[in-house]
C-alpha positions as CSV (number, residue, x, y, z in Angstrom):
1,X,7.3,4.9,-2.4
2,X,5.9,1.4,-2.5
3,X,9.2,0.3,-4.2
4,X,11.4,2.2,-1.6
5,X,10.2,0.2,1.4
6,X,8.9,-3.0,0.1
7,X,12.3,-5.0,1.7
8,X,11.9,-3.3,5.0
9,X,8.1,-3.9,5.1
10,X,8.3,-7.9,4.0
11,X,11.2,-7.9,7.2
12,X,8.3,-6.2,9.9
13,X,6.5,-6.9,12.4
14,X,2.4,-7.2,11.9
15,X,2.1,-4.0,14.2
16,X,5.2,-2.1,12.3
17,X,3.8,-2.7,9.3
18,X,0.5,-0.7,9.9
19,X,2.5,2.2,11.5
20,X,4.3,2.4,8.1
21,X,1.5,2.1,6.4
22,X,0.3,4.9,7.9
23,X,3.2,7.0,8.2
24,X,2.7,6.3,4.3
25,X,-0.7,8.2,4.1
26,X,0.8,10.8,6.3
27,X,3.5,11.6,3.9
28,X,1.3,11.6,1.1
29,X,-1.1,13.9,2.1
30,X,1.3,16.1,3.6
31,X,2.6,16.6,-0.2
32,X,-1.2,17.5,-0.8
33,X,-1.9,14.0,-2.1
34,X,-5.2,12.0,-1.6
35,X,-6.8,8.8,-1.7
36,X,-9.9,8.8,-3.2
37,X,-12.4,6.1,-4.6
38,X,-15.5,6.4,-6.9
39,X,-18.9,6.7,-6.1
40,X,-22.3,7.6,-7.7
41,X,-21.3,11.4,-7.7
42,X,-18.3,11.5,-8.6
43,X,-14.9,10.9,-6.3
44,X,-14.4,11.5,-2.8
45,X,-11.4,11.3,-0.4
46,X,-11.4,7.8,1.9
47,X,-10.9,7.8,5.7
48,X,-7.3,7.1,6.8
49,X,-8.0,4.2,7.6
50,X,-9.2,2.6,4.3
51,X,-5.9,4.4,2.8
52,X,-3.5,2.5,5.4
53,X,-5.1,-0.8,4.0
54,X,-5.1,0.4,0.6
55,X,-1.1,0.7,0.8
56,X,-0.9,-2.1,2.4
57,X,-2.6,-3.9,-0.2
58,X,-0.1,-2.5,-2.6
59,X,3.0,-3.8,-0.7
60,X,1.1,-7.2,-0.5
61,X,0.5,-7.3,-4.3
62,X,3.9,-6.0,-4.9
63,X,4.8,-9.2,-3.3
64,X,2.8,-11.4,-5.0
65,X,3.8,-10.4,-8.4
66,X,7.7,-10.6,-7.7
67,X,7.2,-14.1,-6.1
68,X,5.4,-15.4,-9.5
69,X,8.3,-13.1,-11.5
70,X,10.8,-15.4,-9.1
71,X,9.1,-18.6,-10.4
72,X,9.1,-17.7,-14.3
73,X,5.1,-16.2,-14.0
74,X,4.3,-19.9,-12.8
75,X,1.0,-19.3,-10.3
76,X,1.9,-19.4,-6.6
């Protein structure tokens, strides 16, 4: 899903970019999907809003690694 909006995310606004990233988590747990991290007992589901800033983490890395792609895996 990343891959799907990563033009129209790198073209938003600050504040549009959060509302997609949460329309994101909305999607995904609406197909019974979680986010979860790993703790001492095992996993457990994260709040919504440590998911929104997960994705948009993901779109931010996704970035990162085309830009270095761009310049022939030279650091940017």
């Amino acid at each position: 899903m990343i891959d799907e909006y990563e033009c129209a995310y790198d073209a938003m606004s600050r504040r549009a970019k959060t509302i997609l990233a949460g329309a994101l988590v909305e999607l995904v747990q609406s197909r019974q999907g979680r986010f979860l991290k790993q703790d001492g007992s095992g996993w457990v589901e994260i709040p919504d809003a440590m998911a929104r800033s997960k994705v948009a983490n993901c779109f931010r890395s996704l970035r990162l690694r085309n830009k270095k792609k761009g310049n022939g895996g030279a650091a940017v």
